[in-house]
N, C-alpha and C positions, 0 to 999 in steps of 0.2 A: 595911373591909368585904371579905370574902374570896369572890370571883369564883370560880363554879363554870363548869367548862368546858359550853359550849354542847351540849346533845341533841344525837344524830343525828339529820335529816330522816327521818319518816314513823315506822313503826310498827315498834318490834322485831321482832318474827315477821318479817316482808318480809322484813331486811335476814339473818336467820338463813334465809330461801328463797333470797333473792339470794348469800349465801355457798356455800351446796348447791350452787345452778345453777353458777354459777363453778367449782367445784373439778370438778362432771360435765365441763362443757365445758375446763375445764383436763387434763382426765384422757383427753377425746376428743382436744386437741390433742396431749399427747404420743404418744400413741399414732399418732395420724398422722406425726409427725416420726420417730418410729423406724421405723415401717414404711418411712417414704420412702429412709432411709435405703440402703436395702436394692434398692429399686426404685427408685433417682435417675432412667434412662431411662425405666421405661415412666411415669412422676409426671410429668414434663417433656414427653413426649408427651401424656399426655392433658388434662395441662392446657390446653395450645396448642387442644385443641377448647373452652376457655370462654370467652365473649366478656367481655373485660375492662373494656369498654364499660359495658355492660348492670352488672357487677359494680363499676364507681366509680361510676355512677350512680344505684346502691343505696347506697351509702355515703352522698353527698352528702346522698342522700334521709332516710335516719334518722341524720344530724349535725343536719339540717335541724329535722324533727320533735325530736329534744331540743332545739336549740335554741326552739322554740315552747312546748314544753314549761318548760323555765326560763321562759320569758317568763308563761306561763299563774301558774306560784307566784309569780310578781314581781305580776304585776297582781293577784289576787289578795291576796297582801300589801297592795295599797294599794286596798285595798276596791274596786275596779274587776272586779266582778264577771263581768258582761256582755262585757269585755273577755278576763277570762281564761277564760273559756268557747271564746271567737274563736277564742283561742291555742291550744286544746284541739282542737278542729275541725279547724283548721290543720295538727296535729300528726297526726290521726287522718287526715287527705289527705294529708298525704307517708308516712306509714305505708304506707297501703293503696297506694297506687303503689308503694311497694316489691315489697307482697305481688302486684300485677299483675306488673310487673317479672320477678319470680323464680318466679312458676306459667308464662311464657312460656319462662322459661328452661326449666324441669322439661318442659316439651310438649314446648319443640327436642328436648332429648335423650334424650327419649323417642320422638318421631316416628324420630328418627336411627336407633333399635335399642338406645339406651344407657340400662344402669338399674344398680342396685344388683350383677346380677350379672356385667358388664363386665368388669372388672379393681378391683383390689385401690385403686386411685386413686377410682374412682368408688363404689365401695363408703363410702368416707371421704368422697368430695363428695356424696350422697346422703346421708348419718346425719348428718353434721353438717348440711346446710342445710338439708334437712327437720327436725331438731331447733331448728333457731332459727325457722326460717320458724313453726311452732307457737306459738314463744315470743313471736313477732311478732303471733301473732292475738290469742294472749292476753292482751299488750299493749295493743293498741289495744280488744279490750272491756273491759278496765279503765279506760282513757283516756276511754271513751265512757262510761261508768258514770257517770264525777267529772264529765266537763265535763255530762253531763244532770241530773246535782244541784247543778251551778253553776250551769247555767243558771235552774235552779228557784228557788236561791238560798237553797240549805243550807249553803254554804259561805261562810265569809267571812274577812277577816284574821283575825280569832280566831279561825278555824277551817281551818286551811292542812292539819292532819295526814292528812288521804286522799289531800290530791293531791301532798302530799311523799313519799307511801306511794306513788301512782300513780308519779308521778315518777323514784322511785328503781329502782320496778324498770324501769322504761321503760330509763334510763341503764343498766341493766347489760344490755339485749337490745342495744343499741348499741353499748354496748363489747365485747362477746362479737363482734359483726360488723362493729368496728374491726382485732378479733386475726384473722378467719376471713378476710375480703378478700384480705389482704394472703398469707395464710399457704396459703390453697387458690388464689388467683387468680395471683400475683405471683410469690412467690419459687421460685425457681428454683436 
C-alpha cells in the first residue's frame, strides 16, 4: 500500500497568508539590517534605551502561549474537549500579557518624547513592533473564536482543522518575534 505524505495542519489559504506575512516581515527585516549597517552608532545607542527585560519576557510569554496552543490540538486530538478550550484560554492569557507588556513599552517611549519620527532606528522599532503587535491582536481573536467553538463543542478529534488553521498562524506571529527580539533588542 503506497503512503501518501501527510497534509499540512490547517487550511491552505492560512498557510498561503502566513507565507505573505513572512516574506512582508522578512523584507522589513532586511531592510532594518542594511540600514543599520550604515548607522551601526546611533542603532546601538538607541537600542540601549529598550528594556530587554520587558523584551525576553515577551518572548517567554508567546513561546508560552504556543506552547498551550500545541497542547490545545493535542487535547483536542484526544477528544478532551473542555480541556483544549483550557489550553486555548491559557494561550489567549499569555497573549494578552504580551500585548499589556508591549502598549507599556509604546507609553514609556512615548511619555520619553520618542516615536516614529526620532531616528531612523526607532522608525524600524515602531513599524515593525506595531506591525506584529496588530498580528498579535489578530491572533488571539482567532484563538478566541476556536477556543469559544470548542468550548461550545463544534470541534472535536475529527474535527481539528480550524484550530490547526488557528494554530498555524498563531506559530508564525511567534516566530516572526522569535527573529525581531533578538534582532531589535540584542544584537549588536
Amino acid at each position: 500500500m503506497k503512503k501518501y505524505p501527510k497534509p499540512i495542519p490547517g487550511d491552505l489559504a492560512m498557510w498561503i497568508i502566513i507565507f505573505a506575512e513572512l516574506l512582508v516581515f522578512g523584507i522589513f527585516f532586511i531592510a532594518y539590517a542594511v540600514v543599520r549597517i550604515n548607522n551601526v552608532d546611533m542603532f546601538n545607542d538607541s537600542q540601549l534605551t529598550l528594556n530587554r527585560e520587558t523584551g525576553a519576557i515577551n518572548t517567554i510569554l508567546l513561546i508560552t502561549a504556543s506552547y498551550f496552543v500545541v497542547m490545545a490540538i493535542h487535547a483536542l486530538k484526544n477528544n478532551t474537549t473542555k480541556k483544549s478550550s483550557r489550553y486555548l484560554y491559557a494561550a489567549i492569557a499569555s497573549g494578552s500579557l504580551f500585548i499589556l507588556i508591549k502598549t507599556l513599552e509604546f507609553h514609556d517611549k512615548m511619555s520619553a518624547g520618542i516615536d516614529i519620527g526620532t531616528n531612523t532606528f526607532y522608525m524600524f522599532y515602531f513599524l515593525l513592533t506595531l506591525f506584529h503587535y496588530f498580528h498579535v491582536i489578530l491572533g488571539l481573536m482567532i484563538l478566541f473564536v476556536v477556543a469559544l467553538k470548542t468550548q461550545k463543542g463544534h470541534y472535536n478529534a475529527n474535527q481539528t482543522h480550524a484550530m490547526e488553521t488557528a494554530g498555524s498562524y498563531w506559530h508564525m506571529v511567534d516566530l516572526v518575534w522569535i527573529i525581531m527580539f533578538p534582532l531589535i533588542y540584542v544584537i549588536r
